[in-house]
C-alpha positions as CSV (number, residue, x, y, z in Angstrom):
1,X,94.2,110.0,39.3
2,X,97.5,108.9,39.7
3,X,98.7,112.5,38.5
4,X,96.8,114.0,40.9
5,X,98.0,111.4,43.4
6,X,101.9,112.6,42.6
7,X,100.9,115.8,42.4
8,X,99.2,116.2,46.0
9,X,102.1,113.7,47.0
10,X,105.1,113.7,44.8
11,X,107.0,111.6,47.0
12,X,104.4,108.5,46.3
13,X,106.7,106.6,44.0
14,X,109.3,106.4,46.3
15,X,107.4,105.1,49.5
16,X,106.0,102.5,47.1
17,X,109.4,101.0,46.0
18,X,110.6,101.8,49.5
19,X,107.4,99.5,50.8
20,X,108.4,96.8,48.3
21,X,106.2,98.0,45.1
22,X,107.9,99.0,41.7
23,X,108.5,102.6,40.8
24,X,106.2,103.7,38.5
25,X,108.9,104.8,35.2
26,X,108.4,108.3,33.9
27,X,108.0,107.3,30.1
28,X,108.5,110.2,28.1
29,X,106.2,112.3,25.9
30,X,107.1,111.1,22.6
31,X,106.8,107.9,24.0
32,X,103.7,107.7,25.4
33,X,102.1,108.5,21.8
34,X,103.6,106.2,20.4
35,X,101.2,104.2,21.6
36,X,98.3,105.6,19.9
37,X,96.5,103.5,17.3
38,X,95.2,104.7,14.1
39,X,92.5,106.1,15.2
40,X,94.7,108.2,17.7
41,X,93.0,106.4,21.1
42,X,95.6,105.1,23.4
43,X,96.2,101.3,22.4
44,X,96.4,98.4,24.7
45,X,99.4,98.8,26.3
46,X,99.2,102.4,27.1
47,X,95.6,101.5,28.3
48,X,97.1,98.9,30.9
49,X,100.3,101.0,31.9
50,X,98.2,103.8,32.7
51,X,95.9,101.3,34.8
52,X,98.8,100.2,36.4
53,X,100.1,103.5,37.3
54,X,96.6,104.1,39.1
55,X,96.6,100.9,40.8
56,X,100.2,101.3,42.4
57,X,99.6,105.2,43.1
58,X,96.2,103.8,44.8
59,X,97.9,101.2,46.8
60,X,101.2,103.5,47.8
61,X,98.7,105.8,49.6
62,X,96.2,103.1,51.2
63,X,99.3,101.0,52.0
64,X,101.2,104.4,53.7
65,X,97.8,105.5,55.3
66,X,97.7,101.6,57.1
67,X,101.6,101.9,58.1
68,X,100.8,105.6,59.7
69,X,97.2,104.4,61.7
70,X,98.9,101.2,62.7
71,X,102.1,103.9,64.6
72,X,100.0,106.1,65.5
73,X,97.7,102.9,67.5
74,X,100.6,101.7,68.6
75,X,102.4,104.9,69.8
76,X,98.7,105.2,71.9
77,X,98.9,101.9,73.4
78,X,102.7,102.2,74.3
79,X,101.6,105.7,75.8
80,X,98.8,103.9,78.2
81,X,101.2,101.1,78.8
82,X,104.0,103.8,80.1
83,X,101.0,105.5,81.9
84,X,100.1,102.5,83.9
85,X,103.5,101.2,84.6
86,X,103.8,104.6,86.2
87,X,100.8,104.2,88.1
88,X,101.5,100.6,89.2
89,X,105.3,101.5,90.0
90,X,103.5,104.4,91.9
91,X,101.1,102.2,93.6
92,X,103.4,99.7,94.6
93,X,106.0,102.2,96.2
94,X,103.5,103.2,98.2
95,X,102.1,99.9,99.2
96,X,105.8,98.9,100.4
97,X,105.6,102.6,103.0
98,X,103.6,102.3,106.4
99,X,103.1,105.6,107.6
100,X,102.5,107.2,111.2
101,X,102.2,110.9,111.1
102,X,102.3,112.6,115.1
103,X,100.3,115.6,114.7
104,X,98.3,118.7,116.3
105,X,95.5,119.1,114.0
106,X,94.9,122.2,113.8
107,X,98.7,123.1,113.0
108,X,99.1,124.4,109.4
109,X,102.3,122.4,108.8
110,X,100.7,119.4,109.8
111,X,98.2,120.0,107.4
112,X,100.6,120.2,104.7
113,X,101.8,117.0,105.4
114,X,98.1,115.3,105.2
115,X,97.2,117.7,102.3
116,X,99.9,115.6,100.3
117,X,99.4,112.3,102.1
118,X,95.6,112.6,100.6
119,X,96.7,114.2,97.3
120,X,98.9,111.4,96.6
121,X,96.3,108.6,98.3
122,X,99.3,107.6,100.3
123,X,97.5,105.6,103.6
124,X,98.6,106.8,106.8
125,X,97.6,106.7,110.7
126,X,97.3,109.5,112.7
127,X,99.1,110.0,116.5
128,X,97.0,113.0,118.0
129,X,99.9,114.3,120.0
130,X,98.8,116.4,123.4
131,X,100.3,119.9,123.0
132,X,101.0,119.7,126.9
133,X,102.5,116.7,127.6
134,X,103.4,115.7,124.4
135,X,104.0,112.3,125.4
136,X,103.4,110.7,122.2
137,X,106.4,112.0,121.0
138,X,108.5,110.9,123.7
139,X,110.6,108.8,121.5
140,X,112.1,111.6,119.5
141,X,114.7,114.0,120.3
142,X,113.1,116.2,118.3
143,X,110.2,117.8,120.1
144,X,108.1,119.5,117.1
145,X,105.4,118.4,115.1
146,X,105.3,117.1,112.1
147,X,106.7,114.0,112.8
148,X,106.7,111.1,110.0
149,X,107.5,107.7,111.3
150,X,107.5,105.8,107.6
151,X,108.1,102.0,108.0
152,X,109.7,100.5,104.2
153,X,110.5,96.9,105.0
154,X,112.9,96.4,108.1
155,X,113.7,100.0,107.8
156,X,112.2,102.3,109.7
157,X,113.2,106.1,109.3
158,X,111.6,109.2,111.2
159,X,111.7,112.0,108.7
160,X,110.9,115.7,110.7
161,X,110.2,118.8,109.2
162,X,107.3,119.3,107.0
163,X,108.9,120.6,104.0
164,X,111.1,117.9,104.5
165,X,108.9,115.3,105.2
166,X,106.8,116.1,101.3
167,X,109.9,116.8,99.4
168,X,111.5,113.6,101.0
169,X,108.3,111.4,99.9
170,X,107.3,113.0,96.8
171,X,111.5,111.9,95.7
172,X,110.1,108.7,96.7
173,X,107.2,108.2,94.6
174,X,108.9,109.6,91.3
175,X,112.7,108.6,91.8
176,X,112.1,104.8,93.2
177,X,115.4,105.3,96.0
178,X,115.1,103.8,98.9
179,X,113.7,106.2,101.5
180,X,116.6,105.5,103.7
181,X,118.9,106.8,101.1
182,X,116.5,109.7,100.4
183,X,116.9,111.5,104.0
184,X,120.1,111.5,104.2
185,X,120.2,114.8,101.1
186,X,118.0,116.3,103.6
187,X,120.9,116.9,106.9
188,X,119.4,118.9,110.1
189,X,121.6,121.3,111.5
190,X,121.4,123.7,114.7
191,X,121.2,127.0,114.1
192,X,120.8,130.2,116.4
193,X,117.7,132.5,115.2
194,X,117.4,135.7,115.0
195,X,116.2,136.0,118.8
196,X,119.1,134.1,119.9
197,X,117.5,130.7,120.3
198,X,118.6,127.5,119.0
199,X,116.9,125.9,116.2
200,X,117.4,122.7,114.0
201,X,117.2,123.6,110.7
202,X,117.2,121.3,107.4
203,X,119.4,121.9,104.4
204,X,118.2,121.1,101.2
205,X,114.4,121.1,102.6
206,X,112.7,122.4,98.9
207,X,114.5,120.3,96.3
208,X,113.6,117.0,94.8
209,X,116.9,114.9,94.9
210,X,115.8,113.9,91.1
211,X,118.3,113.0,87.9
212,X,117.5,115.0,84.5
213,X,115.4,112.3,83.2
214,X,113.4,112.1,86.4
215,X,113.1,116.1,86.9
216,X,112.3,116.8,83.1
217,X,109.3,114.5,82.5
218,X,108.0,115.8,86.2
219,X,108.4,119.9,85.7
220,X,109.1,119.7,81.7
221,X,112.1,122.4,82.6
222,X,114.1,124.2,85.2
223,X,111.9,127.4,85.0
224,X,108.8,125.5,86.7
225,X,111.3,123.8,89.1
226,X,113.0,127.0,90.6
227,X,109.2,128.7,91.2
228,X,107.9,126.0,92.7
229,X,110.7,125.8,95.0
230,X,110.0,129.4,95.7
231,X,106.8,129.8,96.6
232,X,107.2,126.4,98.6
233,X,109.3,128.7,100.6
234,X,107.5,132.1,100.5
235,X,104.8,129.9,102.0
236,X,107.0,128.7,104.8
237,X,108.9,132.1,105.2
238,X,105.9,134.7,104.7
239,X,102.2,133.4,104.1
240,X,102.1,131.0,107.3
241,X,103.6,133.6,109.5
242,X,100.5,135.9,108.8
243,X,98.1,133.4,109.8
244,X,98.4,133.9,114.1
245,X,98.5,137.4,113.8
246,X,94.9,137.1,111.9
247,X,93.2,134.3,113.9
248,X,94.5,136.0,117.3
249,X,94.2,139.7,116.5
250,X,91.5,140.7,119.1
251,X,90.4,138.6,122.0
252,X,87.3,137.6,120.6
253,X,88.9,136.1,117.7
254,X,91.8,134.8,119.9
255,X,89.3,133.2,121.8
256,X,87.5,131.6,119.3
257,X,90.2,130.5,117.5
258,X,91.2,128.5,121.3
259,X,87.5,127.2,121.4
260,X,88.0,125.8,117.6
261,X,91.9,124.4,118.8
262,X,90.6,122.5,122.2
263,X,87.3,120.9,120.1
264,X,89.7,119.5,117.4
265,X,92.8,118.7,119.6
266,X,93.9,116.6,122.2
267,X,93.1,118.1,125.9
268,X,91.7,117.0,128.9
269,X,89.1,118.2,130.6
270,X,90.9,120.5,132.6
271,X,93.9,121.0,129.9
272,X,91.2,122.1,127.5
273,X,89.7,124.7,129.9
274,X,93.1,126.2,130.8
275,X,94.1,126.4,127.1
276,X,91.1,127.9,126.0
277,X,91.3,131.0,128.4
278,X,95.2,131.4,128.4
279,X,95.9,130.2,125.8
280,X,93.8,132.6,123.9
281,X,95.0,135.6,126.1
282,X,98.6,134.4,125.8
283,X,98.5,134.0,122.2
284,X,96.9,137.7,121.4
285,X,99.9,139.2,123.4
286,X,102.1,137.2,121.3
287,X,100.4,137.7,117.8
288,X,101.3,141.5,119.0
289,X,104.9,140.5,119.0
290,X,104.7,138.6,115.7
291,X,103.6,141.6,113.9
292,X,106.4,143.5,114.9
293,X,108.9,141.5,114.1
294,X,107.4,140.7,110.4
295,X,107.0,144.5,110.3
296,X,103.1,143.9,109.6
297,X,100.7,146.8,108.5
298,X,98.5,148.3,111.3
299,X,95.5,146.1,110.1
300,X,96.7,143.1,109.6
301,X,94.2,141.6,107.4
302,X,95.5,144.0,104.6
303,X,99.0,141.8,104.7
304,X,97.2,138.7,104.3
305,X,94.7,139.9,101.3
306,X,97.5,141.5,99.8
307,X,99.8,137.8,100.2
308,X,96.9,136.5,98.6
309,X,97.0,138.6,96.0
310,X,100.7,138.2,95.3
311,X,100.1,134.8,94.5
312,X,97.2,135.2,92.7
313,X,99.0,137.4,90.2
314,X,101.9,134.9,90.3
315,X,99.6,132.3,88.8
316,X,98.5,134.7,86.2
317,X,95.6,134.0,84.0
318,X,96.7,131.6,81.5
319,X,96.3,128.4,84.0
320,X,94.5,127.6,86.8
321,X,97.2,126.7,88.8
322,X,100.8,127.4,89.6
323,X,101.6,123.5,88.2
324,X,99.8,124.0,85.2
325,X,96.7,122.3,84.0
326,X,97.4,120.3,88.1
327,X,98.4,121.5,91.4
328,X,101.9,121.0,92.0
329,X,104.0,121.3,95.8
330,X,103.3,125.2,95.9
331,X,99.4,124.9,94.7
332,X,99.3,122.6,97.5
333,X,100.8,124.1,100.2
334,X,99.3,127.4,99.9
335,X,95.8,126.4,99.7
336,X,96.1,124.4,102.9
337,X,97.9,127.7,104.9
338,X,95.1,129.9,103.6
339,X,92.0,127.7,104.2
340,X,93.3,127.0,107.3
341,X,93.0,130.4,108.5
342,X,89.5,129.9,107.1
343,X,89.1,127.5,109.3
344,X,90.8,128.3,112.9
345,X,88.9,131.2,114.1
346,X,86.8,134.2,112.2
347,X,89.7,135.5,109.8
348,X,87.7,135.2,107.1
349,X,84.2,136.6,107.9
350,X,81.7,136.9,105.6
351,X,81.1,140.7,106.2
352,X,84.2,141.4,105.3
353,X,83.9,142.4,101.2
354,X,87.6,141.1,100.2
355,X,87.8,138.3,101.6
356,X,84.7,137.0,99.3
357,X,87.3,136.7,96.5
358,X,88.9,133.8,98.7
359,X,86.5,131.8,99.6
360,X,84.7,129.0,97.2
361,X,81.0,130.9,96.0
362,X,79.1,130.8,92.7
363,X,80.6,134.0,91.3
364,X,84.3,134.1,91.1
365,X,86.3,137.1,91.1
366,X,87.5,139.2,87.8
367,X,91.2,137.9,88.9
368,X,92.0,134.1,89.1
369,X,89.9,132.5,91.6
370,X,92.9,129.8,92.6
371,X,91.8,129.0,96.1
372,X,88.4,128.1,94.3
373,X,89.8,126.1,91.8
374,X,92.3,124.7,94.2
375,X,90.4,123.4,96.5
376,X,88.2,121.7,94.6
377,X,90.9,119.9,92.3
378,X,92.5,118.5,95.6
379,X,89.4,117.7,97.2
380,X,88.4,115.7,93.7
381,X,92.0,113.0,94.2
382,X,90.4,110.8,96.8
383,X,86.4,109.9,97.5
384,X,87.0,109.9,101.2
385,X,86.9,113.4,102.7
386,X,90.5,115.1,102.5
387,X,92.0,114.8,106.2
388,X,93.2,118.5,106.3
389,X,90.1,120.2,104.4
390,X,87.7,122.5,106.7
């Protein structure tokens, strides 16, 4: 046995003398027979070296198989305590942040925002802001929505922008900095557009302000990094822009889409009546303009199926999301734009035979069905009923 023991581990007399046993001495041939006795048996002492040989060959493995289960255990308990120091260092971040978010509801970038509010099960209020008045938002300077008023001890710091406001947040929750620190890698700056009108725009908007420890054990390497970065910003730049020229492309759909925005928002009586006729009408000359200017095909449903697409074959079919085996920023963001259109008037009608392949059913399509899987992974991360999800 203790052959067979060297020969299926030929190392075995050296972990024993290296675990404190003796090395078993390799006694040569001529040796070993000279132990024989007369009748040409093995004698005595050849009887108890060979024992002794077994019984230390015996013990090298049982004592090497204890070391390795007792690392292994240990290496699995060290991973759990890691995993819950995360979670607690997570969870106590989060309990130091009081967050208001001033929002219309039925905008897709304030959506964004709660989509990763909820994803994260970061607690927040909600300001319904009147998208006449806007008085709620009287305080700021800056006179969009999202706005994220996010109190961390004695500090309070309005962070604007929705990119701004997850990447901002999400370098909160991994890095540890102080959120007043954090904004200030995100500088606004006014900008004229391309129809001559002055903007603020935010520099830095899709990065996580992360060290190489920090950015490795989140994205694993600088390829995942650099795509979720850009489709974080093909979302912004090109997937959000086809949404009003969908919703508002005839005047029934404008105006349905105006029914669905007064029921959900914040208008008077009177405001709500006024917004839902011109609002509607104003909006379908506009979405007329919009295609124009992003050069949109004819029927403007094909741009949208075939965005859709795009980042359907982005994913690919060897994960189920652009993060991986999770969602990360981009999976997140892009479900919300698309189900949103879902949601704010009939873009997505059920006669319509593409669309079926976007939108959650019992048969998915022969291509990845992401928005399916998406949508249910990110409805899974809290019990309560995601804020943002139609």
């Amino acid at each position: 046995m203790a052959q067979a023991a060297r020969a299926l581990w030929p190392g075995g007399h050296a972990l024993a003398w290296r675990l404190g046993g003796s090395p078993a001495s390799r006694l040569p041939v001529q040796s070993r027979a000279g132990f024989a006795g007369a009748a040409g048996g093995p004698g005595p002492a050849a009887v108890a070296r060979k024992g002794s040989r077994r019984f230390l060959g015996t013990a090298a493995l049982a004592l090497g198989g204890a070391v390795g289960l007792y690392y292994t255990a240990r290496w699995h308990l060290r991973a759990q305590d890691l995993r819950a120091e995360r979670s607690a260092t997570q969870l106590s971040l989060s309990d130091r942040l009081q967050l208001t978010l001033y929002q219309y509801k039925t905008c897709p970038f304030c959506s964004k925002v709660r989509a990763f509010l909820d994803f994260h099960a970061l607690p927040y209020q909600v300001v319904e802001v009147n998208p006449v008045r806007r008085a709620e938002i009287k305080f700021s300077s800056y006179r969009k929505v999202p706005i994220l008023l996010a109190q961390e001890g004695e500090s309070l710091q309005q962070l604007n922008d929705s990119s701004v406001i997850i990447s901002a947040l999400k370098t909160y929750l991994v890095s540890g900095q102080p959120l007043e620190v954090i904004i200030t890698y995100y500088p606004s700056m006014k900008a004229v557009n391309d129809q001559g009108k002055e903007v603020t725009e935010f520099c830095n908007k899709y990065w996580l302000m992360l060290d190489e420890k920090e950015a490795q054990r989140m994205y694993g390497g600088k390829e995942a990094r650099t795509e979720e970065m850009k489709w974080r910003q093909w979302a912004d730049d090109w997937l959000v822009h086809l949404i009003s020229p969908n919703v508002y492309r005839t005047p029934t759909e404008a105006l349905a889409s105006f029914d669905y925005i007064v029921r959900e928002g914040k208008f008077g009586a009177v405001e709500g009546a006024v917004a839902k006729y011109l609002g509607a009408a104003a909006m379908f000359l506009i979405s007329k303009r919009l295609k124009s200017r992003h050069h949109l095909q004819d029927d403007v449903r094909e741009d949208l199926y075939e965005a859709a697409d795009k980042w359907v074959a982005a994913v690919g079919k060897d994960r189920p999301f652009m993060g991986g085996q999770q969602p990360n920023l981009a999976d997140l963001v892009s479900v919300v734009v698309v189900r949103g259109a879902q949601t704010e008037g009939p873009v997505f009608g059920l006669g319509e035979p593409r669309c079926r392949q976007y939108l959650p059913g019992p048969a998915p399509p022969p291509q990845r069905h992401w928005l399916h899987l998406s949508s249910g992974a990110l409805r899974k991360t809290n019990d309560k009923e995601l804020s943002w999800f139609p």
